[in-house]
N, C-alpha and C positions, 0 to 999 in steps of 0.2 A: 610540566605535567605531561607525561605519557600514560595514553589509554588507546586499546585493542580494541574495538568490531570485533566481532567472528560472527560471522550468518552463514549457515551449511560451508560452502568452501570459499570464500572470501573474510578478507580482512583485512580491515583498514586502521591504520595505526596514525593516530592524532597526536600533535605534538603544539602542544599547549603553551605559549608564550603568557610566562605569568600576568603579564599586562591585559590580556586578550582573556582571563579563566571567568572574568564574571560577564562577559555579552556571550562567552562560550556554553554557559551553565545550563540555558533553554534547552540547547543542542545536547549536550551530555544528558539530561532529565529523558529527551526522548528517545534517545537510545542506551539510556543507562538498562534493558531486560539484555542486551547484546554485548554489554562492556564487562569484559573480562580480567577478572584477579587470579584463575589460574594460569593453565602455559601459556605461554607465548609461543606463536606461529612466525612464523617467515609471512612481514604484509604483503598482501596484494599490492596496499598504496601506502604512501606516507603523504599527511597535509601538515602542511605545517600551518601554524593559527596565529596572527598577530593580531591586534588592534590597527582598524583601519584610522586612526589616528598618524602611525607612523608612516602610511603611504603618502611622500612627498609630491610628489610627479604629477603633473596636472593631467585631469582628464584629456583624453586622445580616442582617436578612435572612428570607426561608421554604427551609425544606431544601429541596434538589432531587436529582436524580441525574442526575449529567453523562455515567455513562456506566456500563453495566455487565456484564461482561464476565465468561469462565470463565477470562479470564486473570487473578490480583488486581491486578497492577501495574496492570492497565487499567481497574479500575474505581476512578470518582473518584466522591463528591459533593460539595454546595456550599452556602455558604446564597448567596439569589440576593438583590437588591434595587435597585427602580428609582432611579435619580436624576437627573429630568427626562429627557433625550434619549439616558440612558446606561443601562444594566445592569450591574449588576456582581456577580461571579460571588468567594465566597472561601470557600477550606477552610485548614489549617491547614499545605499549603504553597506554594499560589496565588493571589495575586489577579490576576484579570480583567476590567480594564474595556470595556466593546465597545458599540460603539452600537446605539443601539433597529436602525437601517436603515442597515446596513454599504452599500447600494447610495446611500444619499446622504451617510455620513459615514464616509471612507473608514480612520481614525485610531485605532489600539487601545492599550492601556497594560496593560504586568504586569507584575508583582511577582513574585518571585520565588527561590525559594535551593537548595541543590544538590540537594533534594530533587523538586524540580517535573519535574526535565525531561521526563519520559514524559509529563507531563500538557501540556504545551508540545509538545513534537513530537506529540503527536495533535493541538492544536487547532491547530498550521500546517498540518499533513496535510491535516485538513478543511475548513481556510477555501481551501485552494487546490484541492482537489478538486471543491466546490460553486462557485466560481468557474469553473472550465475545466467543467465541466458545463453552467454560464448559459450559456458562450462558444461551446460548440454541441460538447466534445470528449467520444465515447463512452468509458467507460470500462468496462474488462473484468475481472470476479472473478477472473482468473489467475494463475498463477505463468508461466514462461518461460524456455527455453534459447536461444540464441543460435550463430549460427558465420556468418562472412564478410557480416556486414550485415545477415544473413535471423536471424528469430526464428519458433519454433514455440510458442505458445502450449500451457499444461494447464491445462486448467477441468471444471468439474464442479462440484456441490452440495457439501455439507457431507459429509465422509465416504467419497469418491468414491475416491478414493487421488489427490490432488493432488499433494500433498507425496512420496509413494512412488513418481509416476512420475517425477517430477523429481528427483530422489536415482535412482535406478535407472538415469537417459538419462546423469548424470553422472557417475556409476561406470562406466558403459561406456564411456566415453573420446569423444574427440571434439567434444561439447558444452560451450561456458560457462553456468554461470548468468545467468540477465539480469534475471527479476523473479521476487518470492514471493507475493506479494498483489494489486495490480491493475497493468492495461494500459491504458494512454492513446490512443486510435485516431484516426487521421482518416485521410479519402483524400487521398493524392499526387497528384491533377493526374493521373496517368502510369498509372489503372488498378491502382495499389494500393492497398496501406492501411500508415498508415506508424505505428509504433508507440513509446512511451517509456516506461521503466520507470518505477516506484515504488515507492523504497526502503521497507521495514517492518521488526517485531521479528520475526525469525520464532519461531514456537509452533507445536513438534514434536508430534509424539505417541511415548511411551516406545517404544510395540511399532517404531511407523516406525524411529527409531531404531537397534531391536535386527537388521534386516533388515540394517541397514548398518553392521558392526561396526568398522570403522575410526572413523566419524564419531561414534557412541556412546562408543570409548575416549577421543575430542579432547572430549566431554561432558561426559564422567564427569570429567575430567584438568582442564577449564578452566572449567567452569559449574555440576557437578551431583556432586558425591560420591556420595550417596546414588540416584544414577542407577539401579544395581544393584537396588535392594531396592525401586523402583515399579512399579506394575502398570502395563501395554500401555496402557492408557487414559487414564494421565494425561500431560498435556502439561509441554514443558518451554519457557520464554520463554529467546529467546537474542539475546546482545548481538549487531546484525547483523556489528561488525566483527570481531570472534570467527569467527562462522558464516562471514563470505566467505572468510576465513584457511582455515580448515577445509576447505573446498571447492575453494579456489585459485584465485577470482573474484573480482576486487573488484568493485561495484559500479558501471556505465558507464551514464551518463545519456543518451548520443548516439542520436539516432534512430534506429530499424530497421524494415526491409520485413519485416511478417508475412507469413511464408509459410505459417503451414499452425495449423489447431487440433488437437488431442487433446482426447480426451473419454474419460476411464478411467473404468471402474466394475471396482474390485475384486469378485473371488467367490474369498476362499484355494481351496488344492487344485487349483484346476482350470487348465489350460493357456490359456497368453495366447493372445486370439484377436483377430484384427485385421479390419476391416471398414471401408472406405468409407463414409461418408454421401453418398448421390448424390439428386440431384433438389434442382431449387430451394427448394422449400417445406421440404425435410426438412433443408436448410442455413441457412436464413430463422429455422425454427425452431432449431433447435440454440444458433444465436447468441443470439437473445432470451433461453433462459436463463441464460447466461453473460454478460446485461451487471447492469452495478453500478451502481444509483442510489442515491444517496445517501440523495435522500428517504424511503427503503426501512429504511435505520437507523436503526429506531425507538430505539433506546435509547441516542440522543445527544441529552444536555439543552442545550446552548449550541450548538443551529442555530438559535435563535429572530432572530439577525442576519443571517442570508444562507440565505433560503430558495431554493436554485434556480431560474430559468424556465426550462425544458426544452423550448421553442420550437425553437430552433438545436441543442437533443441531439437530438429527434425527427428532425429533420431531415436530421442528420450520419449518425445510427441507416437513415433509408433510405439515405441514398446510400450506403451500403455494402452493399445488398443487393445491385446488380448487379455489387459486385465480387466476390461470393463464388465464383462458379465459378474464379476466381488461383488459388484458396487448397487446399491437402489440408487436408481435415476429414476425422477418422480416429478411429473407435471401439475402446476397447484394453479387453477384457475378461479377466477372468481373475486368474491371479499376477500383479502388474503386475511382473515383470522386463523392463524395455523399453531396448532396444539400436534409438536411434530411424533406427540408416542402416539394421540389417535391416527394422524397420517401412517403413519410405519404401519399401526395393525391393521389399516383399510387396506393399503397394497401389499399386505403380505399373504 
């Protein structure tokens, strides 16, 4: 079985060992909005996909940590070991073959069983994210609603209320979901900036949750029994195709015109207060903290094959400063109860 990726200018071409199609199926489900039945492009990469069954050769190797996370599903380690022009990455449900210099040897190989997938859909995430970043495509730490082609972006730091303003614009009606993790940018030609989602697991937080009591009971009922008896602070990892159900969005890969950002900063108790960011510099700035470099993730052990060149990011990064005055950029403090058409006609 051969199947194509394509995400803006990347593509990855999987090559399906009939042995290896049913531990592979998790992985095709969540990038089946990107798997393509029309042309075929020239890939980026080719993986080729067996059952790690058929991997003989005994583990080898020095430990590493490929990744570590406060989610556990997401944290992997590995023992890593070189073999001439190759690396190869195995713990006890993945092998990873990858080359020393993914930018001259464009060919990957894993092993695999139905246990891998999460660790597979991270390291296509990332091979295709540090690719489209070489390629010159800014990318944005946000989540995202959507309606009629336009998307508004929600960004903000760790803890900012992301997730609680986006749950709150989709309770109030009107809005789709469009992205939970990052935004993919570039300018249109036309004086905008034109944006594509990217799909993730989303990782709740219990309290967020408890705000939104419909979507907590579809939690409790389809992912989390013990829902009830966690403290606010703990986070919950959700199957995305669960959570788009729950929400009433599936997931749409199609491009869209950024219209505008949100920048929430939670303070409970106190009344949502809404605010303009006006002046170039004070919009210049706001962005920069809300974009996502990869090279910034420290705690990924298997980027030692495709380090970045951020020449054409920097670059893409200015030319979208003089688009910024398009855009509403909009500070939401307070309860983040946000009904984003009354926000719109406050700062308009």
């Amino acid at each position: 079985m051969n199947l194509q990726l394509q995400f803006i200018g990347t593509t990855v071409e999987f090559r399906v060992d009939a042995a290896a199609r049913q531990a592979f199926e998790p992985v095709r489900r969540f990038f089946r909005h990107l798997l393509t039945d029309g042309p075929r492009r020239e890939p980026t990469y080719r993986i080729s996909v067996r059952p790690l069954e058929s991997v003989r050769e005994a583990p080898e190797g020095e430990p590493v940590v490929v990744r570590r996370s406060s989610a556990p599903e997401f944290t992997f380690d590995a023992l890593l070991s070189r073999r001439g022009d190759r690396l190869v990455y195995r713990n006890d449900k993945t092998v990873l073959n990858v080359p020393v210099d993914a930018a001259a040897d464009r060919d990957f190989e894993i092993a695999i069983c139905e246990a891998s997938a999460i660790q597979i859909i991270d390291f296509v995430r990332d091979l295709v994210i540090r690719t489209e970043e070489t390629a010159g495509t800014v990318v944005l730490h946000a989540s995202a609603v959507r309606r009629d082609g336009e998307v508004y972006a929600v960004a903000g730091p760790k803890g900012a209320g992301k997730t609680t303003t986006l749950l709150s614009v989709l309770e109030h009606g009107g809005w789709d979901y469009f992205s939970g993790d990052k935004l993919f940018c570039r300018p249109d030609g036309d004086g905008g900036i034109t944006v594509h989602a990217w799909r993730d697991y989303p990782y709740v937080g219990v309290g967020t949750l408890r705000r939104h009591p419909e979507l907590a009971r579809k939690v409790q009922d389809g992912a989390d029994p013990a829902l009830g008896e966690r403290a606010d602070r703990h986070k919950v990892l959700l199957d995305p195709d669960a959570f788009e159900s729950w929400i009433g969005a599936e997931f749409d890969p199609a491009p869209h015109r950024l219209a505008g950002i949100l920048l929430p900063r939670v303070v409970p108790g106190e009344p949502l207060r809404v605010s303009t960011v006006t002046g170039p510099g004070a919009r210049w700035s706001a962005l920069n903290t809300i974009v996502d470099r990869s090279v910034d993730t420290t705690f990924f052990g298997w980027q030692h094959y495709l380090v970045p060149d951020y020449r054409e990011f920097y670059a893409t990064l200015s030319a979208l400063r003089p688009l910024l005055p398009g855009l509403h950029m909009i500070r939401l403090t307070g309860t983040l109860d946000v009904d984003l058409d009354a926000v719109l006609k406050d700062a308009s």
